[in-house]
PQR file of N, CA, C, O and H, with PARSE charges and radii, in Angstrom:
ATOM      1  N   UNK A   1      19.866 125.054  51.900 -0.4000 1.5000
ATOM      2  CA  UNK A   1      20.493 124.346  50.815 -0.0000 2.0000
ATOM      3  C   UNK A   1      21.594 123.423  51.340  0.5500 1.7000
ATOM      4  O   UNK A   1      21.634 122.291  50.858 -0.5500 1.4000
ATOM      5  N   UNK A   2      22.550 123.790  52.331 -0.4000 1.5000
ATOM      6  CA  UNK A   2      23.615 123.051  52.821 -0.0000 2.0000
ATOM      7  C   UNK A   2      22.557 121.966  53.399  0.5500 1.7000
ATOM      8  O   UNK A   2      22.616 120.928  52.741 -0.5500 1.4000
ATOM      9  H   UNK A   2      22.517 124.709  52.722  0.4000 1.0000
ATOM     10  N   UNK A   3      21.796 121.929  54.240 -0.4000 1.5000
ATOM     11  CA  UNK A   3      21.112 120.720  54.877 -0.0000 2.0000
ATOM     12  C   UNK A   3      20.634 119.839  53.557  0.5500 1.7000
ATOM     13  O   UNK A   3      20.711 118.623  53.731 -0.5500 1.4000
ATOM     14  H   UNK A   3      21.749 122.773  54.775  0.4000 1.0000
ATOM     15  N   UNK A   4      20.161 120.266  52.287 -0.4000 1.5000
ATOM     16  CA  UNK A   4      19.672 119.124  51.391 -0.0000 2.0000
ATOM     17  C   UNK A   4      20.690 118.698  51.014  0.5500 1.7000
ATOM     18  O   UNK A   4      20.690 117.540  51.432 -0.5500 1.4000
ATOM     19  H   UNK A   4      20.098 121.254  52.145  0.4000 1.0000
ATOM     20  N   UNK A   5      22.012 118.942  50.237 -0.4000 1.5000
ATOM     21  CA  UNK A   5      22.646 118.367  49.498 -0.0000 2.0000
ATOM     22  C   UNK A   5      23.197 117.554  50.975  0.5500 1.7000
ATOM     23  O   UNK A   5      23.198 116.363  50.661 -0.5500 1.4000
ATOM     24  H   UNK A   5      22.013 119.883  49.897  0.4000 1.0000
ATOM     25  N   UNK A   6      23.544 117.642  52.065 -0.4000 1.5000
ATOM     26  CA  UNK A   6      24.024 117.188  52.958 -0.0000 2.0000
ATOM     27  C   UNK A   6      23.480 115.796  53.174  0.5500 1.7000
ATOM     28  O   UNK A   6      24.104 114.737  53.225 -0.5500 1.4000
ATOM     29  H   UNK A   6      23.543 118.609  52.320  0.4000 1.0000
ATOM     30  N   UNK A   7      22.015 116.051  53.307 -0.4000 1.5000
ATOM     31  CA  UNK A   7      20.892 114.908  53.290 -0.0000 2.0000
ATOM     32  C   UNK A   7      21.165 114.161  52.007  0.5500 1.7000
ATOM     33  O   UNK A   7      21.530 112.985  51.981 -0.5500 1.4000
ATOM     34  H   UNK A   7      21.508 116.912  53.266  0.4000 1.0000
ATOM     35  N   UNK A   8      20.925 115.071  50.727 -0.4000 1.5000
ATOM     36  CA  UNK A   8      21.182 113.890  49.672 -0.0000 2.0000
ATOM     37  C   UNK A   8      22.560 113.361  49.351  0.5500 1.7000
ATOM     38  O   UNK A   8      22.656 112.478  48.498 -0.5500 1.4000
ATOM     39  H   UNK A   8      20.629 116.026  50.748  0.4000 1.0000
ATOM     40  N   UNK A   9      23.613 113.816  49.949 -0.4000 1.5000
ATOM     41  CA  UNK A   9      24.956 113.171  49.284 -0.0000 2.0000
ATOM     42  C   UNK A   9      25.893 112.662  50.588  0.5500 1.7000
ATOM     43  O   UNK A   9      26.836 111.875  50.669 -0.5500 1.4000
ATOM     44  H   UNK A   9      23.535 114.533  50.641  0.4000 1.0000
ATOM     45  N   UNK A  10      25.266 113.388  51.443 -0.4000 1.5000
ATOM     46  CA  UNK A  10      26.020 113.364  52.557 -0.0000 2.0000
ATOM     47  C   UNK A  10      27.658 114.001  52.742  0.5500 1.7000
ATOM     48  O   UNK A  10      28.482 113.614  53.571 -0.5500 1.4000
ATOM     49  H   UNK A  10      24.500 114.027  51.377  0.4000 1.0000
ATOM     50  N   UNK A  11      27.800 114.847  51.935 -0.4000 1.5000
ATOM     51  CA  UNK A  11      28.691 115.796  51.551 -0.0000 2.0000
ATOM     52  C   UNK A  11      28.511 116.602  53.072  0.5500 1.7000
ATOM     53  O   UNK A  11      27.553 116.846  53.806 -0.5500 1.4000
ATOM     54  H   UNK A  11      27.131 115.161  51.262  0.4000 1.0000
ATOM     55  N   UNK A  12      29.787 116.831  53.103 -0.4000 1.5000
ATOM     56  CA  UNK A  12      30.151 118.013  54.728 -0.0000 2.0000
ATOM     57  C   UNK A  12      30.513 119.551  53.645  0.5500 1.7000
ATOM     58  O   UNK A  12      31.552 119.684  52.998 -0.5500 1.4000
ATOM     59  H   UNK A  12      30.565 116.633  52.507  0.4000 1.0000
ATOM     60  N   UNK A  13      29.356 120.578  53.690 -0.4000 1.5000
ATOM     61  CA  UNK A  13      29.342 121.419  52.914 -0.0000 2.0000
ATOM     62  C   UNK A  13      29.614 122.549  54.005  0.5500 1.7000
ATOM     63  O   UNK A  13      29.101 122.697  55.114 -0.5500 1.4000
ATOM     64  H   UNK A  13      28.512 120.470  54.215  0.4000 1.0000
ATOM     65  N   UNK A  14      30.896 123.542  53.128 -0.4000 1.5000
ATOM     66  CA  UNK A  14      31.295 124.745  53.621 -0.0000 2.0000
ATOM     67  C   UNK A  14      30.767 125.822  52.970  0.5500 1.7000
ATOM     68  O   UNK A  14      30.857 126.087  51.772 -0.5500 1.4000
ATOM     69  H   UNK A  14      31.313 123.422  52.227  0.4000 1.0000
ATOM     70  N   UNK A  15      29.855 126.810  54.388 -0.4000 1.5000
ATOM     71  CA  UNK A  15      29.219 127.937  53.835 -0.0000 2.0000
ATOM     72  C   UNK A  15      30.656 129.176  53.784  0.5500 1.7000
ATOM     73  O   UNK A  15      31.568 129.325  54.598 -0.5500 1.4000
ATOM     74  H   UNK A  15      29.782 126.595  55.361  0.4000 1.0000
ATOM     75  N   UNK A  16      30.382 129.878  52.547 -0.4000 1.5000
ATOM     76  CA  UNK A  16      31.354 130.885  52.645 -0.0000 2.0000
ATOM     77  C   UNK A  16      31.107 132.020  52.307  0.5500 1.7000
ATOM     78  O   UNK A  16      30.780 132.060  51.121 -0.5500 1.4000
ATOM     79  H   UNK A  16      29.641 129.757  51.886  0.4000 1.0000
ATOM     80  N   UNK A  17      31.108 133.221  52.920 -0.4000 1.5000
ATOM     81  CA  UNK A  17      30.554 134.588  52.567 -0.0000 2.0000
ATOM     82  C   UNK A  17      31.027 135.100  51.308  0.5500 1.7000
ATOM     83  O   UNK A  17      32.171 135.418  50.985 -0.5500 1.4000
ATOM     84  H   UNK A  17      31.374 133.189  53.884  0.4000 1.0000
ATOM     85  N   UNK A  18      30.019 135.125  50.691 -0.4000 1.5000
ATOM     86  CA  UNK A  18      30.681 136.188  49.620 -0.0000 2.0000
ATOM     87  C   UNK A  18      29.573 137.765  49.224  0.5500 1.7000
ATOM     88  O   UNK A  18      29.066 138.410  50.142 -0.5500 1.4000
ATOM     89  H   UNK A  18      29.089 134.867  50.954  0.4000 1.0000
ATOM     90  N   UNK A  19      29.427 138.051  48.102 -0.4000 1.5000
ATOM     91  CA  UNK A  19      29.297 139.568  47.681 -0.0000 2.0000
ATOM     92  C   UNK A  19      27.687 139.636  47.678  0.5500 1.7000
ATOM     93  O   UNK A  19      26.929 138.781  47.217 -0.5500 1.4000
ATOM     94  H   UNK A  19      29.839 137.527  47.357  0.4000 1.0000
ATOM     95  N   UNK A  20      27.419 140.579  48.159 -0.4000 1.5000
ATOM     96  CA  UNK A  20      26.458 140.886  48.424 -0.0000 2.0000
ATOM     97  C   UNK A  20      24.908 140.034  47.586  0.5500 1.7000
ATOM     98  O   UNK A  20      24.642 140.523  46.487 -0.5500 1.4000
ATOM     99  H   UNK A  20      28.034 141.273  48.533  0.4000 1.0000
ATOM    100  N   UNK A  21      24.300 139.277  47.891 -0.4000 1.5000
ATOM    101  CA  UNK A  21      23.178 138.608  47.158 -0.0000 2.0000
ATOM    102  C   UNK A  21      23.884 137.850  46.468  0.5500 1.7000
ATOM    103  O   UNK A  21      23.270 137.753  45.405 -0.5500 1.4000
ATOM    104  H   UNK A  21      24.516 138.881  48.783  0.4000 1.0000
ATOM    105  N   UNK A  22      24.940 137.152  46.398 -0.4000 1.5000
ATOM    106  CA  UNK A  22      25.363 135.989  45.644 -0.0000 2.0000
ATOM    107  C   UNK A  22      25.159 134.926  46.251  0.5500 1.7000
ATOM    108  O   UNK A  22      25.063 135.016  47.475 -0.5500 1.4000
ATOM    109  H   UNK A  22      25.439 137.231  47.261  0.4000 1.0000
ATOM    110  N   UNK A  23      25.028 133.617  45.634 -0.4000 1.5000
ATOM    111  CA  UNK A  23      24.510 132.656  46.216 -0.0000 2.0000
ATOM    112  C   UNK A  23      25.660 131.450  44.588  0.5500 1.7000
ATOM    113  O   UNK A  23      25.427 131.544  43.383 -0.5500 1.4000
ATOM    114  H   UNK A  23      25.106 133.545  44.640  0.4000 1.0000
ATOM    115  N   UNK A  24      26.403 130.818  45.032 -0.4000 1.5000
ATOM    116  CA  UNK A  24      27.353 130.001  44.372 -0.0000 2.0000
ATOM    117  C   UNK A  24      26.962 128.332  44.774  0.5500 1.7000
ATOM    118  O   UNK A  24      26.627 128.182  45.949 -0.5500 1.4000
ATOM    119  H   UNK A  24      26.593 130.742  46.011  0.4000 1.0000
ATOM    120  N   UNK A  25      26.973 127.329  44.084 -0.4000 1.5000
ATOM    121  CA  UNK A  25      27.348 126.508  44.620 -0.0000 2.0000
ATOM    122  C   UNK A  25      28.461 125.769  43.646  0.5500 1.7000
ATOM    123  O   UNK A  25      28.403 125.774  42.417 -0.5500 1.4000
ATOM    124  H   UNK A  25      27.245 127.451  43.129  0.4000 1.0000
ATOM    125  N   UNK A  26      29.659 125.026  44.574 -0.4000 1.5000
ATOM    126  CA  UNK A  26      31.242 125.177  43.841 -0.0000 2.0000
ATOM    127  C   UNK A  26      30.946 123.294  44.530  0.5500 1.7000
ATOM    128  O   UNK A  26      30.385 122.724  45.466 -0.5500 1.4000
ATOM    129  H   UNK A  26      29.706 125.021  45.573  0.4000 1.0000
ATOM    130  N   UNK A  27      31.518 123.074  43.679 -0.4000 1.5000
ATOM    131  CA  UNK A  27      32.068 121.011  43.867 -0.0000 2.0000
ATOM    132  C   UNK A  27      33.451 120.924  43.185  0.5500 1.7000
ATOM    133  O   UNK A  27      33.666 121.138  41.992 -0.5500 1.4000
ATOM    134  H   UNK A  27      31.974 123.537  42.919  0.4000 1.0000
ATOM    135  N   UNK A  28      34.241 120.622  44.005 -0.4000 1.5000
ATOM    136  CA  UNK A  28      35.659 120.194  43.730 -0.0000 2.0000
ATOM    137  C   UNK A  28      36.158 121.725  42.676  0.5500 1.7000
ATOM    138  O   UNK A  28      37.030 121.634  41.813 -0.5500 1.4000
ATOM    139  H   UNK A  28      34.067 120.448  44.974  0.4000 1.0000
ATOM    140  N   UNK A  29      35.518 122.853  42.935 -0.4000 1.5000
ATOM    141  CA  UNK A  29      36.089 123.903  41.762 -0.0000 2.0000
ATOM    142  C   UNK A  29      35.528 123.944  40.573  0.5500 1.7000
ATOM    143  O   UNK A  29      35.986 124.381  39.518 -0.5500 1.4000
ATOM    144  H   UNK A  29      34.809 122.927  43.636  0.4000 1.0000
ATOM    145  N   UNK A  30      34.448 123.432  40.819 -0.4000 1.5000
ATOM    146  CA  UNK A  30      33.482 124.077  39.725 -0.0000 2.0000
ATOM    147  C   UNK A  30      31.867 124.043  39.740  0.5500 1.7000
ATOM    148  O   UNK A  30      30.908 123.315  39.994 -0.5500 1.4000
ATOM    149  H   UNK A  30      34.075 123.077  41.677  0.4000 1.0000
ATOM    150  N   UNK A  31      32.215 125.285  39.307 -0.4000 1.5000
ATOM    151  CA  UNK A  31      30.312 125.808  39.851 -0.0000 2.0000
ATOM    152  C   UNK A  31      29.072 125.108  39.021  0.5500 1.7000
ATOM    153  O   UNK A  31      28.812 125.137  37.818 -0.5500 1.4000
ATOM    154  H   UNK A  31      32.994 125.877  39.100  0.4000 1.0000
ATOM    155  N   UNK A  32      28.431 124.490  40.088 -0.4000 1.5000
ATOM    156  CA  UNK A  32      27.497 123.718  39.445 -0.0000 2.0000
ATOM    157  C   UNK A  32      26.180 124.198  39.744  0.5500 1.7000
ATOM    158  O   UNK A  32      25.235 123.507  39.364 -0.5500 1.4000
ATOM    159  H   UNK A  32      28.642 124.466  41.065  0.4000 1.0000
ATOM    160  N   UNK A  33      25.935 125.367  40.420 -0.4000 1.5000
ATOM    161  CA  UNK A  33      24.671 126.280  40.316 -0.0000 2.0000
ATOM    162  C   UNK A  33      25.342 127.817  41.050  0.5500 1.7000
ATOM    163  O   UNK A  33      26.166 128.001  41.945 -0.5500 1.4000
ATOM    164  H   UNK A  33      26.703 125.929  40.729  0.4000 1.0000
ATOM    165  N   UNK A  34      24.506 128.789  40.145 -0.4000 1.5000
ATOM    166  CA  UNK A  34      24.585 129.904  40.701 -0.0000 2.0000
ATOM    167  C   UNK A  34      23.108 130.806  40.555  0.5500 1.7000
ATOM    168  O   UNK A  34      22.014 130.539  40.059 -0.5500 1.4000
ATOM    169  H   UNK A  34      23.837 128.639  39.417  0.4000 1.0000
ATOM    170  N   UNK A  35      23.491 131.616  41.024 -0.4000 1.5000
ATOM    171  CA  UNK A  35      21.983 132.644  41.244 -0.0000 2.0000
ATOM    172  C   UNK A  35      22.249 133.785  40.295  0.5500 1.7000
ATOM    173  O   UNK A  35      23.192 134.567  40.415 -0.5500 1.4000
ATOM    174  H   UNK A  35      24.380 131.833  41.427  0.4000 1.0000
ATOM    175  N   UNK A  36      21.204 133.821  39.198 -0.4000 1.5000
ATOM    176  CA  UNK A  36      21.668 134.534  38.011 -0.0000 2.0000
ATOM    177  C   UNK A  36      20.120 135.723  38.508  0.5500 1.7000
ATOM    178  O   UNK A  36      18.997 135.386  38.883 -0.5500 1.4000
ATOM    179  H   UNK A  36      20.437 133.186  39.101  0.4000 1.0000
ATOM    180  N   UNK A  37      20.738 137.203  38.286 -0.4000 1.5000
ATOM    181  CA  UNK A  37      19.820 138.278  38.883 -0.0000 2.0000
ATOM    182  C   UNK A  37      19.208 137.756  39.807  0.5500 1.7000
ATOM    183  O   UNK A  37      19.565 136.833  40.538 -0.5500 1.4000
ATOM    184  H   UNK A  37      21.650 137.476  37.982  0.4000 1.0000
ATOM    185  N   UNK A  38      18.136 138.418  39.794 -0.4000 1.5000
ATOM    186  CA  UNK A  38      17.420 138.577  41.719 -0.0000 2.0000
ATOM    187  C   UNK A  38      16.616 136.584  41.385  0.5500 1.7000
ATOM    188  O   UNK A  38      15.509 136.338  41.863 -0.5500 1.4000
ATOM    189  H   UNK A  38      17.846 139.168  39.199  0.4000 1.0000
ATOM    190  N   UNK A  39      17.339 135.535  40.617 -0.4000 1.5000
ATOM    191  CA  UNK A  39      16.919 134.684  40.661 -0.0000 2.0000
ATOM    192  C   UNK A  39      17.385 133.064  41.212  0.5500 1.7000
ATOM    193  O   UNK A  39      17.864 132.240  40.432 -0.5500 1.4000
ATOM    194  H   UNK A  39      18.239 135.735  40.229  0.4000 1.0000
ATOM    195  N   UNK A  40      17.178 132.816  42.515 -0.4000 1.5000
ATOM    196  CA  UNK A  40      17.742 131.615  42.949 -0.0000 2.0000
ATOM    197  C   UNK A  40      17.862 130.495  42.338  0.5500 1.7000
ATOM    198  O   UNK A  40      16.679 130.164  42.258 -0.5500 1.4000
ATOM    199  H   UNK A  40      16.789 133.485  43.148  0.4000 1.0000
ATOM    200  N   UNK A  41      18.524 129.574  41.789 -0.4000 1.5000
ATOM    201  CA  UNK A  41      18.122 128.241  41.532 -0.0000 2.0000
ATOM    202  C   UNK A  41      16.988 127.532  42.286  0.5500 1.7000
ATOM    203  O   UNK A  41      16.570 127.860  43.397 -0.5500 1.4000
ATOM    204  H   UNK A  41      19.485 129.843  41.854  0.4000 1.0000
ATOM    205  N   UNK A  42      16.603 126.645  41.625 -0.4000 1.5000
ATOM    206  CA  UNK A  42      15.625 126.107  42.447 -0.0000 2.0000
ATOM    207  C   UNK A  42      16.251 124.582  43.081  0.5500 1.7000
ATOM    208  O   UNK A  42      17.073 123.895  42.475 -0.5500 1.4000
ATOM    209  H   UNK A  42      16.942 126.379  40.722  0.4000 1.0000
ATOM    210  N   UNK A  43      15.805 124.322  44.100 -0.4000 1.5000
ATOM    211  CA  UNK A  43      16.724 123.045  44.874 -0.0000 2.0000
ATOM    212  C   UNK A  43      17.078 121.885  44.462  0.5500 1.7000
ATOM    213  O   UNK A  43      18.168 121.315  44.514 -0.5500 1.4000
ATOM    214  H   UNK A  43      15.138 124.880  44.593  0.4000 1.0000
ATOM    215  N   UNK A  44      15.604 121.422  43.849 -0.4000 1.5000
ATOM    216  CA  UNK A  44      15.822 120.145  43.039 -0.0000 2.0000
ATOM    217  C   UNK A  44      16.554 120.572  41.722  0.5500 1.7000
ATOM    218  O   UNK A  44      16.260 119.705  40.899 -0.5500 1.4000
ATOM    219  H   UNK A  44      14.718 121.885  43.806  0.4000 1.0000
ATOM    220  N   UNK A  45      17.354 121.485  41.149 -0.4000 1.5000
ATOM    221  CA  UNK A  45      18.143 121.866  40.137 -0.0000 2.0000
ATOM    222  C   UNK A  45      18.942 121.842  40.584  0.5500 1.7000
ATOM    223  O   UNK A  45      19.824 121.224  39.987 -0.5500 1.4000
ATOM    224  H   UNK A  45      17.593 122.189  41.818  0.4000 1.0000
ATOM    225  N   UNK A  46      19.330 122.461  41.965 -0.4000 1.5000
ATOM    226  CA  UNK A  46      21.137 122.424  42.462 -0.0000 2.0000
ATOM    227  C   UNK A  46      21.426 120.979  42.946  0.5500 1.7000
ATOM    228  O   UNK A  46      22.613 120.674  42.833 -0.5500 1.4000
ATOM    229  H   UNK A  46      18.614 122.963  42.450  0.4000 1.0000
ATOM    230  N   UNK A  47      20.415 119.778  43.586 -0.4000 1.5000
ATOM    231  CA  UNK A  47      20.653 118.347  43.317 -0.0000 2.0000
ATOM    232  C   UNK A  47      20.804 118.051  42.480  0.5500 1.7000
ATOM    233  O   UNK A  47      21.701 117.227  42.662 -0.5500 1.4000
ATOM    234  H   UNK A  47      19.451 120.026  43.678  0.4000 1.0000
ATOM    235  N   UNK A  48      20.528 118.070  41.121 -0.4000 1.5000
ATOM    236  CA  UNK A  48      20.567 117.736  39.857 -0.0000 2.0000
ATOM    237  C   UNK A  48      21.738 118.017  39.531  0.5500 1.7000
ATOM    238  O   UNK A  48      22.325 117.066  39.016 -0.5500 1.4000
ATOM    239  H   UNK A  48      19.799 118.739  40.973  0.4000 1.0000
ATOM    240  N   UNK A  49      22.483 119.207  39.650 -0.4000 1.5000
ATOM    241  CA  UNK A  49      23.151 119.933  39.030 -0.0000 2.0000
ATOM    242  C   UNK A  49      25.034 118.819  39.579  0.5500 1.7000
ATOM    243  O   UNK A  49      26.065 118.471  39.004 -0.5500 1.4000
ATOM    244  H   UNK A  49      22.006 119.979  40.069  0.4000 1.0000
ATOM    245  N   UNK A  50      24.365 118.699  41.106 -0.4000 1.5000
ATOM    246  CA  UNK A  50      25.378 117.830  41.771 -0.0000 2.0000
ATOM    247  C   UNK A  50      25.385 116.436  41.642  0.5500 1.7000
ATOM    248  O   UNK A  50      26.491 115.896  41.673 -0.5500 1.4000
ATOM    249  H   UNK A  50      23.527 118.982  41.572  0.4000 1.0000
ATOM    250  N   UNK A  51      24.421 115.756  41.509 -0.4000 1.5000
ATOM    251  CA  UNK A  51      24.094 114.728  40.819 -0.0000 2.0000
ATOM    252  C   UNK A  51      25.038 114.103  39.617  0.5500 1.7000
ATOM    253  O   UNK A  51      25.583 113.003  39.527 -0.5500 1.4000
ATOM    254  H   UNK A  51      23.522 116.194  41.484  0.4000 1.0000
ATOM    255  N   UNK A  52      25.009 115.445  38.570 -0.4000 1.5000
ATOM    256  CA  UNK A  52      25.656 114.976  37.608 -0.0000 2.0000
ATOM    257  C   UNK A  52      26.666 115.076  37.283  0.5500 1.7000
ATOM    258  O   UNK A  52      27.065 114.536  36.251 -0.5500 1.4000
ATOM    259  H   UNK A  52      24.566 116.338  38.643  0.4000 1.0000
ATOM    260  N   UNK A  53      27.576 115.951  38.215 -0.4000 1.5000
ATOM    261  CA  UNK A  53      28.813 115.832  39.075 -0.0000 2.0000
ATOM    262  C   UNK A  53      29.317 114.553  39.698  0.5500 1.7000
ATOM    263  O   UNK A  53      30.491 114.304  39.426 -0.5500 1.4000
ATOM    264  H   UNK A  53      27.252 116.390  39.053  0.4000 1.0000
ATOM    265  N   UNK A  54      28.802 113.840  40.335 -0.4000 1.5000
ATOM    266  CA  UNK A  54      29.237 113.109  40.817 -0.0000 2.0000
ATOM    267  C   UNK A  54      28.903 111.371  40.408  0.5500 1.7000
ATOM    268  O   UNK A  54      28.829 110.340  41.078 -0.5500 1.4000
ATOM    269  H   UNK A  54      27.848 114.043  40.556  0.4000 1.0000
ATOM    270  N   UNK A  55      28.747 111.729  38.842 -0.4000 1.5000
ATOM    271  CA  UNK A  55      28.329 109.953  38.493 -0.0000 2.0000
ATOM    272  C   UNK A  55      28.440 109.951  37.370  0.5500 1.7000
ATOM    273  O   UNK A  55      28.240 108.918  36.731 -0.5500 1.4000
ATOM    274  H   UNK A  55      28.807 112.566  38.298  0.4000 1.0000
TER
END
């Protein structure tokens, strides 16, 4: 995931450990995808999601 949004925005993205099977993604402090139960976002949703963050 860090390599796509990297590729699509060219954003320098920081991985950061957190709690066990969580999976966050945070832009300027606010979460614009997360992993809800045993279910990942899907990629082209967390572009999207940043996308519309940033325009």
């Amino acid at each position: 995931m860090a390599d796509l949004i990297k590729q699509a925005f060219g954003f320098d993205v920081k991985l950061v450990e957190g709690g066990r099977g969580e999976f966050t993604v945070w832009l300027n402090g606010d979460c614009v995808a997360k992993k809800i139960g045993d279910e990942f976002p899907e990629d082209q949703n967390v572009i999207d999601a940043i996308h519309q963050k940033v325009t």
